[in-house]
C-alpha positions as a Markdown table, in Angstrom:
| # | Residue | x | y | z |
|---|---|---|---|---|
| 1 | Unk | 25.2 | 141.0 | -83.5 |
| 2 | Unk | 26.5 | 141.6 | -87.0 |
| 3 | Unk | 27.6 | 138.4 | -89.3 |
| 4 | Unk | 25.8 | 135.9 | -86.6 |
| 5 | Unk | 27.0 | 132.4 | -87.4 |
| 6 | Unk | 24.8 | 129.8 | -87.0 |
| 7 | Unk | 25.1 | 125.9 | -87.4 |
| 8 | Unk | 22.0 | 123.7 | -88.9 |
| 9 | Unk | 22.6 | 120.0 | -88.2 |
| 10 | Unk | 19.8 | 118.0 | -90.8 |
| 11 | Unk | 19.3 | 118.8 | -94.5 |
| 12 | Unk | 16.0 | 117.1 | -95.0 |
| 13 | Unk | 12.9 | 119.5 | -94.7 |
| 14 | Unk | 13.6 | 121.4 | -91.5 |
| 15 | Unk | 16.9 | 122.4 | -91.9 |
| 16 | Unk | 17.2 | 124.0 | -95.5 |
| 17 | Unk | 13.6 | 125.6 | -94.6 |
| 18 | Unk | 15.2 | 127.1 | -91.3 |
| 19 | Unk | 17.9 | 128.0 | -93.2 |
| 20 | Unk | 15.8 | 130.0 | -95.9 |
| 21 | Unk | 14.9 | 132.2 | -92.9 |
| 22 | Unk | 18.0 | 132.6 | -91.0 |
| 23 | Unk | 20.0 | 133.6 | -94.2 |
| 24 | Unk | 16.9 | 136.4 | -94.7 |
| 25 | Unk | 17.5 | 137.2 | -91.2 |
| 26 | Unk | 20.8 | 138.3 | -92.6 |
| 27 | Unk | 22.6 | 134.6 | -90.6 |
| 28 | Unk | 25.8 | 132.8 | -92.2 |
| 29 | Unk | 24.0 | 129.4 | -92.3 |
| 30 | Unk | 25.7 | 126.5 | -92.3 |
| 31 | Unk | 23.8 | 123.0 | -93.0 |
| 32 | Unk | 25.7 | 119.7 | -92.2 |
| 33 | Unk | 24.5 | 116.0 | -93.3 |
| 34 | Unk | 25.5 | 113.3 | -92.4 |
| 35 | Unk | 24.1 | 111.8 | -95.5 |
| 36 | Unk | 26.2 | 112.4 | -98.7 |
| 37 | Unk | 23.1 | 113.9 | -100.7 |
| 38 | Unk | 19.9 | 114.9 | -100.3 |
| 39 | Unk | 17.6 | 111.4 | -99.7 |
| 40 | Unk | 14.9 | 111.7 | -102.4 |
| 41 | Unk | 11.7 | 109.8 | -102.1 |
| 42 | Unk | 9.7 | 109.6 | -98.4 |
| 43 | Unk | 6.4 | 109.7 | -97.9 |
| 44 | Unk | 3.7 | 112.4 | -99.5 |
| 45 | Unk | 4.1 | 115.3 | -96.8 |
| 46 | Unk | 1.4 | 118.3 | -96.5 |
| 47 | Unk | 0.9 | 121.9 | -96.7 |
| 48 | Unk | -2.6 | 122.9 | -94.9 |
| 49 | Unk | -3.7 | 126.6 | -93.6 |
| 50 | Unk | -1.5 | 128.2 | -92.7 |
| 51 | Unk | 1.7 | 126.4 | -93.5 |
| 52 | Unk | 0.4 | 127.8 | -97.3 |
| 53 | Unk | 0.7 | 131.1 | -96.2 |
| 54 | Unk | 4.5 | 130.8 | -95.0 |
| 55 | Unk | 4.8 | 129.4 | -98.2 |
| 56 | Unk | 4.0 | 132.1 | -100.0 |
| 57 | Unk | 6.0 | 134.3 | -98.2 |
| 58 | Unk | 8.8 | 132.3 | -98.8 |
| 59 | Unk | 8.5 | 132.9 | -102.6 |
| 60 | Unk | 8.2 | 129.1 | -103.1 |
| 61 | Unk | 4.4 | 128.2 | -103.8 |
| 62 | Unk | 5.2 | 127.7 | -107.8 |
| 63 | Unk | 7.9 | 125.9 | -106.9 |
| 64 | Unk | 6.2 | 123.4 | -104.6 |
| 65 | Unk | 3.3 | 123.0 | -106.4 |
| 66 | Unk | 4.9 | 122.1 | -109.4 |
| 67 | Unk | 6.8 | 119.5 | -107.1 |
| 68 | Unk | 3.1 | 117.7 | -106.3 |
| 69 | Unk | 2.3 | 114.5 | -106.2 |
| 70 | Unk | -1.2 | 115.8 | -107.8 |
| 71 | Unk | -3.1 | 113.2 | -106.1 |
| 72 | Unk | -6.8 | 113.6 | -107.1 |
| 73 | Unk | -8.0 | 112.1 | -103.9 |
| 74 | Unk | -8.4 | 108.6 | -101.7 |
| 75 | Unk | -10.5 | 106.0 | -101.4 |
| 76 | Unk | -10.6 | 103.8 | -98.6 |
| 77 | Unk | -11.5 | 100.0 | -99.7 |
| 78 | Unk | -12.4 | 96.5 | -97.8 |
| 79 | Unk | -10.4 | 93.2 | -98.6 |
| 80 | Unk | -12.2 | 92.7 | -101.6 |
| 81 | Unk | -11.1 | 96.4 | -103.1 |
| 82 | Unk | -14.7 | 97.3 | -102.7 |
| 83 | Unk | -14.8 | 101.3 | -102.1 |
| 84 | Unk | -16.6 | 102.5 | -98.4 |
| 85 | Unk | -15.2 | 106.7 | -98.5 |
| 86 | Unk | -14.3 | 108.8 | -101.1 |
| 87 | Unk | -11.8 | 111.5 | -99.8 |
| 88 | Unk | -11.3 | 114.3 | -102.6 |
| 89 | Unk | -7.9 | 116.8 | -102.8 |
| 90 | Unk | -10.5 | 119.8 | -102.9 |
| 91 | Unk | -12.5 | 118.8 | -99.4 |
| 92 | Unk | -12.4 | 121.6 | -97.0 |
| 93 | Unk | -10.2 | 124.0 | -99.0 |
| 94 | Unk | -7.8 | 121.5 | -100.0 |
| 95 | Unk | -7.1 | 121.3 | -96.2 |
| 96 | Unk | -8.8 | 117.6 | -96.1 |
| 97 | Unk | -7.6 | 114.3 | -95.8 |
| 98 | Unk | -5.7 | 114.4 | -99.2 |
| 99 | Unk | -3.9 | 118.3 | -99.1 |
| 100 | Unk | -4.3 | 120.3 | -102.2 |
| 101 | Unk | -0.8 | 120.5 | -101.8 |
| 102 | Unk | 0.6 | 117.5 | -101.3 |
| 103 | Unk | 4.4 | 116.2 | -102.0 |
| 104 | Unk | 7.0 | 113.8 | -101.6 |
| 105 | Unk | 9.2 | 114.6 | -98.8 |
| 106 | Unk | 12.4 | 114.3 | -101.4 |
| 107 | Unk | 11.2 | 116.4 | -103.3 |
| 108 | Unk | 10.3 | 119.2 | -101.3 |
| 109 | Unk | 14.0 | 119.1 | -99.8 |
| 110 | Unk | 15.4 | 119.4 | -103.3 |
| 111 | Unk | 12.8 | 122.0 | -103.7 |
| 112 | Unk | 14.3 | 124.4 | -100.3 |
| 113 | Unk | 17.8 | 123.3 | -100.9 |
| 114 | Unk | 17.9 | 124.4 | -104.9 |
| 115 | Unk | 15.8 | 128.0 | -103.3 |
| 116 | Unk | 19.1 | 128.4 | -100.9 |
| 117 | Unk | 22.2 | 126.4 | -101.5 |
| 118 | Unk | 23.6 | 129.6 | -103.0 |
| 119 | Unk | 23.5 | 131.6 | -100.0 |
| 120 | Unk | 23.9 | 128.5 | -97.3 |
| 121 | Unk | 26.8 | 127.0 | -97.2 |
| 122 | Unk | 25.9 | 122.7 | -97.2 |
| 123 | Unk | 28.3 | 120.2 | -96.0 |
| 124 | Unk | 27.1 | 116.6 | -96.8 |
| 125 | Unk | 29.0 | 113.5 | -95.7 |
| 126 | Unk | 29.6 | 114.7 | -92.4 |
| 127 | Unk | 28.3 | 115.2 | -88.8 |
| 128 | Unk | 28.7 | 116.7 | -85.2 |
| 129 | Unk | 30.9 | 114.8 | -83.4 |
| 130 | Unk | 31.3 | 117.1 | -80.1 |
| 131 | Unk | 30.7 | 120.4 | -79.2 |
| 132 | Unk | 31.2 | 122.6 | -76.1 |
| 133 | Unk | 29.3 | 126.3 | -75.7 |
| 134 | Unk | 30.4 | 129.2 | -73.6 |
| 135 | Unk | 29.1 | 132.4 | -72.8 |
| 136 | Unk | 29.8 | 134.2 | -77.0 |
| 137 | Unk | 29.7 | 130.4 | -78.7 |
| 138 | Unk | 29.9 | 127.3 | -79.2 |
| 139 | Unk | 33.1 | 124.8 | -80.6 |
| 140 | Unk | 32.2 | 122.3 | -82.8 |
| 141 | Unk | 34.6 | 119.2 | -84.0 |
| 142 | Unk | 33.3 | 117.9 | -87.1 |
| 143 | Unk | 33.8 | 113.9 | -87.8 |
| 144 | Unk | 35.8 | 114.7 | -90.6 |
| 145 | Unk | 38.2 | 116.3 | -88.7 |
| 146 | Unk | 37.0 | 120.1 | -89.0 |
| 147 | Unk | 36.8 | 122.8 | -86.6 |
| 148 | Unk | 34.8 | 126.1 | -86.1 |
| 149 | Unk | 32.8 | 128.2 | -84.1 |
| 150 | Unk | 29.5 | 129.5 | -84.3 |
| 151 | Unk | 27.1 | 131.6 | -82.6 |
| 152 | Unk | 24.1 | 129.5 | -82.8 |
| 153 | Unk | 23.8 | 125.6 | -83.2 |
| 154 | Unk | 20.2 | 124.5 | -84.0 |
| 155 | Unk | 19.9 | 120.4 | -84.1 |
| 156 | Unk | 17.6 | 119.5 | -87.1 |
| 157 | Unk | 18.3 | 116.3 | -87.4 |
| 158 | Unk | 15.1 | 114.2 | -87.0 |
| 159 | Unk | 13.2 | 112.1 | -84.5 |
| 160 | Unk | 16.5 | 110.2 | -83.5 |
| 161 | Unk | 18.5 | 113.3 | -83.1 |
| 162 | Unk | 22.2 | 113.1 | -82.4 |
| 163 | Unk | 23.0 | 116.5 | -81.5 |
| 164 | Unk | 19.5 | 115.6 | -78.8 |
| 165 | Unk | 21.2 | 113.0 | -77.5 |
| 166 | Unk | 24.6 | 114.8 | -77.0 |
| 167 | Unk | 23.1 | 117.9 | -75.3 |
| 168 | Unk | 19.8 | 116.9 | -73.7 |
| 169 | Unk | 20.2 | 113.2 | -73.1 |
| 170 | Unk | 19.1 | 110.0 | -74.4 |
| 171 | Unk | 16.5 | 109.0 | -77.3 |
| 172 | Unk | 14.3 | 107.3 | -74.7 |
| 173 | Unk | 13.9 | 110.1 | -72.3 |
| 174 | Unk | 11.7 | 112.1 | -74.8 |
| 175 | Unk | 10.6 | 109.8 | -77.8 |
| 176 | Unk | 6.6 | 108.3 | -76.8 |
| 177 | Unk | 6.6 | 105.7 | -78.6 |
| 178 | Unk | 2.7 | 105.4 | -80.2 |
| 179 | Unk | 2.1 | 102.2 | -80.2 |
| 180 | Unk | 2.1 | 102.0 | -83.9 |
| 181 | Unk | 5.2 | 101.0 | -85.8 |
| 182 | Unk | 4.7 | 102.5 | -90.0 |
| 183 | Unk | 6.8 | 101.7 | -93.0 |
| 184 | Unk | 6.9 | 102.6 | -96.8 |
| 185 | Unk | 8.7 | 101.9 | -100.0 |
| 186 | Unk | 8.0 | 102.6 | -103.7 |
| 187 | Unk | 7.2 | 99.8 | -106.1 |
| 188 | Unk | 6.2 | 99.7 | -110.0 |
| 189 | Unk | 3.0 | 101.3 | -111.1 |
| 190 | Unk | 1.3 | 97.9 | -112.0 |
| 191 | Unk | -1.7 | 98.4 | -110.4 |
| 192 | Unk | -3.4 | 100.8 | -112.9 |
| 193 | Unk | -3.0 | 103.7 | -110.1 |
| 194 | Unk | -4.3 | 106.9 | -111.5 |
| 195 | Unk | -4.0 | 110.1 | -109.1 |
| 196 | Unk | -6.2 | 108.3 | -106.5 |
| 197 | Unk | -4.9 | 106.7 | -103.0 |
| 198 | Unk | -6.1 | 103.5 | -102.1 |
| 199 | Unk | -6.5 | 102.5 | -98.5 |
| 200 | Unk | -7.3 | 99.2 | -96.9 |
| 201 | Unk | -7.5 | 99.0 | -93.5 |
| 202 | Unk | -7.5 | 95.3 | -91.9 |
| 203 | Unk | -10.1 | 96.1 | -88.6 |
| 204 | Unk | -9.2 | 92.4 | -86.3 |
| 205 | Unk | -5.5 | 93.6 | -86.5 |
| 206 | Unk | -5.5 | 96.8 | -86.6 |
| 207 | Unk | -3.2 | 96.6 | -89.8 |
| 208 | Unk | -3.2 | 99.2 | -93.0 |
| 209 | Unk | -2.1 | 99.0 | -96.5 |
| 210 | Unk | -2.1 | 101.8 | -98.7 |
| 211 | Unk | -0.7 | 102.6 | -102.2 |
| 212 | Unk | -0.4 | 105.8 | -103.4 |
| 213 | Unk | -0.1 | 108.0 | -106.6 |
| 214 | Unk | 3.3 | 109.9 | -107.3 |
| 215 | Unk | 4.4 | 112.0 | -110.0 |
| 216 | Unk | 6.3 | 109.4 | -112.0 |
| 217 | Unk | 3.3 | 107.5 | -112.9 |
| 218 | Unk | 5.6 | 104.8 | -113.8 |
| 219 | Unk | 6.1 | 104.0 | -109.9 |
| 220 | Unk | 3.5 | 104.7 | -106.9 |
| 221 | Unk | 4.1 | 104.1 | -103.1 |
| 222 | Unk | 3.4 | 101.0 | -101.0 |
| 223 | Unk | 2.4 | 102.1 | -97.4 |
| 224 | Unk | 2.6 | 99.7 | -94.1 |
| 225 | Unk | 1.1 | 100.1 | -90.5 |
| 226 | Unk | 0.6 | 97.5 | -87.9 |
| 227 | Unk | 0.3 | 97.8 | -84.0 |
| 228 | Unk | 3.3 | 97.4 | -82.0 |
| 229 | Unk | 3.3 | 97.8 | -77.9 |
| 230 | Unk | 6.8 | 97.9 | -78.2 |
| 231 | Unk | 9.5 | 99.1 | -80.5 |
| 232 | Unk | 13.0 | 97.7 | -80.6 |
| 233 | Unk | 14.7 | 97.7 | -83.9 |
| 234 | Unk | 17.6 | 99.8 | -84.7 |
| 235 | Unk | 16.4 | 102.0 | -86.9 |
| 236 | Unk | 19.1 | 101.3 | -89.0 |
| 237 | Unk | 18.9 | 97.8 | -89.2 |
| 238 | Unk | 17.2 | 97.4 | -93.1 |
| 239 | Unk | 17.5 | 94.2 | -93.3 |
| 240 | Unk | 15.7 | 93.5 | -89.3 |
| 241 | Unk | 12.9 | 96.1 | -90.3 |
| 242 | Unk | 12.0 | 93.9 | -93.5 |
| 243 | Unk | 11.6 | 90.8 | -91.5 |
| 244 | Unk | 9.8 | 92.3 | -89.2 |
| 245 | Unk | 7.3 | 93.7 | -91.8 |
| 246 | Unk | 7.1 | 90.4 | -93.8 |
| 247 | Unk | 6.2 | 88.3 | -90.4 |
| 248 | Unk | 3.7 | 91.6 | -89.4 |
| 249 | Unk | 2.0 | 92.0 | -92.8 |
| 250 | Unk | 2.0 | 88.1 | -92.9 |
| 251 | Unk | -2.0 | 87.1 | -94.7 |
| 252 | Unk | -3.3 | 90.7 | -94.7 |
| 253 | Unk | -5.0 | 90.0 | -98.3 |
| 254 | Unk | -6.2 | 93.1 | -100.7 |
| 255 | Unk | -3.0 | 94.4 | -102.5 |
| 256 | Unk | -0.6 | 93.2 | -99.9 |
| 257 | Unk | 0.9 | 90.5 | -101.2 |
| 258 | Unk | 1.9 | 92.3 | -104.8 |
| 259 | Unk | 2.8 | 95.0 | -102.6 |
| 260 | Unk | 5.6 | 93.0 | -100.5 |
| 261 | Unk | 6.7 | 91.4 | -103.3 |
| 262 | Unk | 8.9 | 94.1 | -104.7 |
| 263 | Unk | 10.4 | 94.8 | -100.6 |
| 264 | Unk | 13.7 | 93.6 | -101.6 |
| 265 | Unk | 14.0 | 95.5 | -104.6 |
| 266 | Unk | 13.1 | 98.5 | -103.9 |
| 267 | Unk | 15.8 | 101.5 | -103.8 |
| 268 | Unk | 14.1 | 103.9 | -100.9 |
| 269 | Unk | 12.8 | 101.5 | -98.2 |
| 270 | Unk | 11.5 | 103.1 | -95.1 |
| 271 | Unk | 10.1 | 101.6 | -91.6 |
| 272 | Unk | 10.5 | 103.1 | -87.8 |
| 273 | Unk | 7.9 | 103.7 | -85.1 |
| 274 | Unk | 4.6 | 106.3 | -85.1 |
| 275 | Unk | 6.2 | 108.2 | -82.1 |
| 276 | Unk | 6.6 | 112.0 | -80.7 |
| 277 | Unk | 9.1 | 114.2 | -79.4 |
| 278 | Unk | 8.1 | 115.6 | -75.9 |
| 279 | Unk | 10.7 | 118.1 | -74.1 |
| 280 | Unk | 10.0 | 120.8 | -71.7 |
| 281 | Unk | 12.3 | 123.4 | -73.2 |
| 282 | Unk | 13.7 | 122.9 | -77.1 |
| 283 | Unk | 17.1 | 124.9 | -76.1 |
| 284 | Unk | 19.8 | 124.9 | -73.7 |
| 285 | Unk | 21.9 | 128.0 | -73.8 |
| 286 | Unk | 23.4 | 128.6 | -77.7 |
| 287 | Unk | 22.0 | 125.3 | -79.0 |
| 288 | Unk | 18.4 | 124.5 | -80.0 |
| 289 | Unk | 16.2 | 122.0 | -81.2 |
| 290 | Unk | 14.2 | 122.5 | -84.2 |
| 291 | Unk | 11.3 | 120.1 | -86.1 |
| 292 | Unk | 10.9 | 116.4 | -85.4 |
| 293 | Unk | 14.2 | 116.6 | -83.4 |
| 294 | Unk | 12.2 | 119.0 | -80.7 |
| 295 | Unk | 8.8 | 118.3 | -81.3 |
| 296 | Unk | 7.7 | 115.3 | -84.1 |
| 297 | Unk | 4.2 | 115.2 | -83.9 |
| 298 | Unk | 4.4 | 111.5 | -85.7 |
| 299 | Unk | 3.1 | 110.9 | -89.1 |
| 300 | Unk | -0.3 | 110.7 | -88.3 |
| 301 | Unk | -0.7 | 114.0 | -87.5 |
| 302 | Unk | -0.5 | 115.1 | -91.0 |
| 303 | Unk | 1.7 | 118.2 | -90.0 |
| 304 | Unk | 5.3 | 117.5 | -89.4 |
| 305 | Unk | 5.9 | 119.8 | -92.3 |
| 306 | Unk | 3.6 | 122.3 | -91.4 |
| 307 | Unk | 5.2 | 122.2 | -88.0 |
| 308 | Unk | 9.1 | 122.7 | -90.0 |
| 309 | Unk | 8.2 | 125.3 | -91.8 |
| 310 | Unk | 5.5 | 127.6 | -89.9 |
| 311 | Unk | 8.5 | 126.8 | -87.3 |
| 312 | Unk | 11.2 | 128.1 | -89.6 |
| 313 | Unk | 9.6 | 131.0 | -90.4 |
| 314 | Unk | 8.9 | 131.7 | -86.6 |
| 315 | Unk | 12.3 | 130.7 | -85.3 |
| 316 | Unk | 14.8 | 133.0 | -87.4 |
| 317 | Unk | 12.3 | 136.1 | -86.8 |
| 318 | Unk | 12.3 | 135.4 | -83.2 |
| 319 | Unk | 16.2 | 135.1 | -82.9 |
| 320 | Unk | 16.3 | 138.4 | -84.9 |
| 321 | Unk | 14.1 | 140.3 | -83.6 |
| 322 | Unk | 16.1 | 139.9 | -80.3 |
| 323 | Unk | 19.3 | 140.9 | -81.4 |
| 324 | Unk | 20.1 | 137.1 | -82.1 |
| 325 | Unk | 20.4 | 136.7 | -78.4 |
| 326 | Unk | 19.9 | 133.0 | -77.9 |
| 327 | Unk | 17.9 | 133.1 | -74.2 |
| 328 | Unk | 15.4 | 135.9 | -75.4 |
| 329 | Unk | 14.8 | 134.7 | -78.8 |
| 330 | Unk | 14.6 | 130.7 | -78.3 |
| 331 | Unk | 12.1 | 131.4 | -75.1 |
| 332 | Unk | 9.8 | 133.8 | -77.5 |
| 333 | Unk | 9.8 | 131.4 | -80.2 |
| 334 | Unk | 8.9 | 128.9 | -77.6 |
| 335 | Unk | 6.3 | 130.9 | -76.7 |
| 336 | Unk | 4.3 | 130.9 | -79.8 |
| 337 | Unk | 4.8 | 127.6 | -81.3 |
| 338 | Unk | 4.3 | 125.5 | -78.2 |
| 339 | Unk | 0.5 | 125.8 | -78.4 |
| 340 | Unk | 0.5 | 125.2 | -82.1 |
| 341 | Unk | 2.9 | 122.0 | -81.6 |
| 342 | Unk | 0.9 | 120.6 | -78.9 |
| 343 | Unk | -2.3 | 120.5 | -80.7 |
| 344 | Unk | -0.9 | 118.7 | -83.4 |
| 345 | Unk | 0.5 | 116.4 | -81.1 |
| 346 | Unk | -3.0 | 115.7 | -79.8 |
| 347 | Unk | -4.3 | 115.2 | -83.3 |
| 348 | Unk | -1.8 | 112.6 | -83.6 |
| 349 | Unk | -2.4 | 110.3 | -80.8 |
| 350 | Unk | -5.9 | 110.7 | -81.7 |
| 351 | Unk | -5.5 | 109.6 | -84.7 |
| 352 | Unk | -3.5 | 106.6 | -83.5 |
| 353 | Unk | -6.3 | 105.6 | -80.9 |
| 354 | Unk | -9.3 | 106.0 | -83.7 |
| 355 | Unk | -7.5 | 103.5 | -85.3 |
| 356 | Unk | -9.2 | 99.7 | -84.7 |
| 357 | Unk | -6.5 | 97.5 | -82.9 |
| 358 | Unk | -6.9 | 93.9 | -81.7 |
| 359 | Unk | -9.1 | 93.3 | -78.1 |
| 360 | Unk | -9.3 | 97.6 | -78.2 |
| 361 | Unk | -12.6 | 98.9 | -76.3 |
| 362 | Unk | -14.8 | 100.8 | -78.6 |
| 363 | Unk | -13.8 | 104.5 | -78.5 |
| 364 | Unk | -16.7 | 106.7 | -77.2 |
| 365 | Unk | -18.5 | 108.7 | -79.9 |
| 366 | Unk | -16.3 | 112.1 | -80.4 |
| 367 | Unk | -17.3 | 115.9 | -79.2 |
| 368 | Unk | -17.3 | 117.1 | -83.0 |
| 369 | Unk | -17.3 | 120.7 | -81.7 |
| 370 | Unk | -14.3 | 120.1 | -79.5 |
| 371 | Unk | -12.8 | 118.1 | -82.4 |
| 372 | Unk | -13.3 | 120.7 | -84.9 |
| 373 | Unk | -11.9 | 123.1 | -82.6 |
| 374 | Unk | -9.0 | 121.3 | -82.2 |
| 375 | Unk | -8.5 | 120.8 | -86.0 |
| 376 | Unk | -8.8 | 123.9 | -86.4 |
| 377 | Unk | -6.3 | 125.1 | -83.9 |
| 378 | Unk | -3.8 | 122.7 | -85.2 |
| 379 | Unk | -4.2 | 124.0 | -89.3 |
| 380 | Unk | -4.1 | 127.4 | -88.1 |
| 381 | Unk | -3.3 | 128.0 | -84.8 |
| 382 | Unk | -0.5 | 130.2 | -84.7 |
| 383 | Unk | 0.1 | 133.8 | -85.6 |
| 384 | Unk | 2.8 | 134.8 | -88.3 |
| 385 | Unk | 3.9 | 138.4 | -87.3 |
| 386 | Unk | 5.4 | 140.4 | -90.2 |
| 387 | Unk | 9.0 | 141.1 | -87.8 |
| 388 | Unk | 8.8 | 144.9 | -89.3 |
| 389 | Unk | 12.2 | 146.4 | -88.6 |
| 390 | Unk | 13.7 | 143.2 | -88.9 |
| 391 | Unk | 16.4 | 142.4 | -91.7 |
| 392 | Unk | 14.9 | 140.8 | -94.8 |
| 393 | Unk | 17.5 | 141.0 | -97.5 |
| 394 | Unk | 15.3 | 139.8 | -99.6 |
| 395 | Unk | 13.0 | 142.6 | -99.4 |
């Protein structure tokens, strides 16, 4: 198929990165937004194994690691700020705790949309508002009031996915909520932060605080966790989400209390549930399911963004490679990132279990081999084939 139109709904870190790839592919891309620009700030986001390698090929590496938050490394303290584990940036070949490269989830979108807005075409301010496929394509009726076609839709919009909802069902049918409900927000630099994370964890409650380094030294981010069996608050609710983080953080100690101080005055506030994305099949015909939308592997897998761009790179070459049929080439991209998504999904809950939560029964001492395994296979766990024959028009 010549001049294959494809539609990207989410311009955060998935989308513009699957974009890079489809418009290599040789794909008119369109990204749509529902935001009206690009949302800076977020949390710090990683690139381990072989999510550097992708990297690379994208022509990007200076790029992102001039973007870094250049954090040094972590220590983790008690309620009295005295240290118990130093965590360094260089540990395992930067692959550690703290990533050699490590950046702000803003700032690597800005990063991948400045690399392609000239050959994507970006619509911000606007969403999907229906859409019907047939056999050659699918109709899409923009809010605003637009109409088109396209070949391909691919639904990138995040762990509460619209375009999810409208094709595969509802939000609760495939989020797992983790029991763990996170939040963060940046605040001034008055704490004397210098390129190292600090980390208090609060072990009766099962509660963490954490402030961290970023590249304006004049600010730093406050981080939040706390246990939650449940999870009801609309995501877009602010104003809800800061109560609840007030009443949950309520007498933690260490930082905390400096930390919550500047909640209402902070321009980038952040707080939803530690949760995953579970789905037997990420497609349905000409529409797909791409990143957190088909397979969020929560935050405390460390490797949402190794998941979007590995991903990225995997999902245009597979569509291309089969003649951008959608059956053959969404069921071979399946194929070889399933096993790579699933064991970052079990790194994930892991993590969430390790962590000490109130009336919790000590956790059996861990099979290191099998955990190193399993590390392993989740940093580089996935083949990237070099789709020789297959249009790079940046080659």
């Amino acid at each position: 198929m010549s001049s294959v139109k494809v539609l990207v709904a989410g311009a955060s870190i998935a989308g513009p990165a699957l974009a890079h790839w489809l418009h290599r592919r040789g794909a008119e891309v369109t990204v749509v937004e529902r935001a009206p620009e690009l949302r800076p700030g977020g949390q710090a986001v990683d690139a381990r194994g072989v999510t550097k390698d992708v990297i690379a090929r994208m022509g990007l590496d200076a790029a992102v690691r001039a973007a870094r938050t250049e954090t040094a490394g972590a220590y983790t303290v008690d309620l009295d700020g005295k240290v118990l584990e130093t965590f360094r940036a260089e540990d395992h070949g930067g692959d550690g705790y703290i990533a050699d490269i490590e950046i702000l989830r803003g700032d690597l979108s800005r990063v991948l949309y400045d690399d392609t807005r000239d050959g994507v075409e970006y619509v911000f301010g606007d969403r999907i508002a229906e859409l019907t496929q047939d056999a050659d394509g699918v109709d899409v009726a923009f809010a605003g009031g637009d109409r088109r076609r396209f070949d391909l839709v691919i639904g990138a919009d995040g762990l509460h996915s619209a375009l999810r909802a409208t094709v595969f069902g509802p939000h609760e049918q495939f989020v797992r909520h983790l029991g763990l409900v996170l939040a963060f927000y940046s605040v001034p630099n008055e704490f004397g932060l210098d390129r190292w994370l600090l980390e208090c964890q609060h072990k009766e409650s099962g509660r963490t605080a954490l402030l961290r380094p970023i590249q304006d030294a004049t600010r730093a981010m406050a981080m939040f966790s706390f246990p939650a069996a449940t999870f009801d608050v609309d995501y877009r609710d602010i104003a809800a989400q800061k109560r609840l983080l007030r009443e949950r953080m309520e007498g933690f100690g260490w930082l905390a209390p400096q930390l919550l101080a500047h909640l209402d005055s902070t321009p980038d506030f952040y707080l939803d549930q530690v949760g995953q994305v579970i789905m037997d099949r990420w497609s349905s015909g000409r529409v797909g399911l791409f990143g957190d939308a088909a397979f969020s592997s929560s935050p405390m897998s460390g490797q949402g963004t190794g998941l979007a761009l590995v991903g990225a790179y995997l999902l245009a070459g597979e569509l291309a490679a089969a003649g951008w049929d959608p059956q053959a080439g969404f069921a071979a991209f399946e194929g070889r990132m399933r096993p790579f998504v699933e064991a970052n999904q079990e790194i994930g809950r892991m993590h969430v279990s390790s962590l000490d939560a109130p009336d919790a029964e000590p956790a059996p001492e861990p099979d290191m081999e099998a955990l190193t395994d399993l590390v392993e296979r989740a940093i580089n766990g996935v083949q990237l084939p070099d789709y020789a024959g297959v249009l790079d028009v940046r080659a």
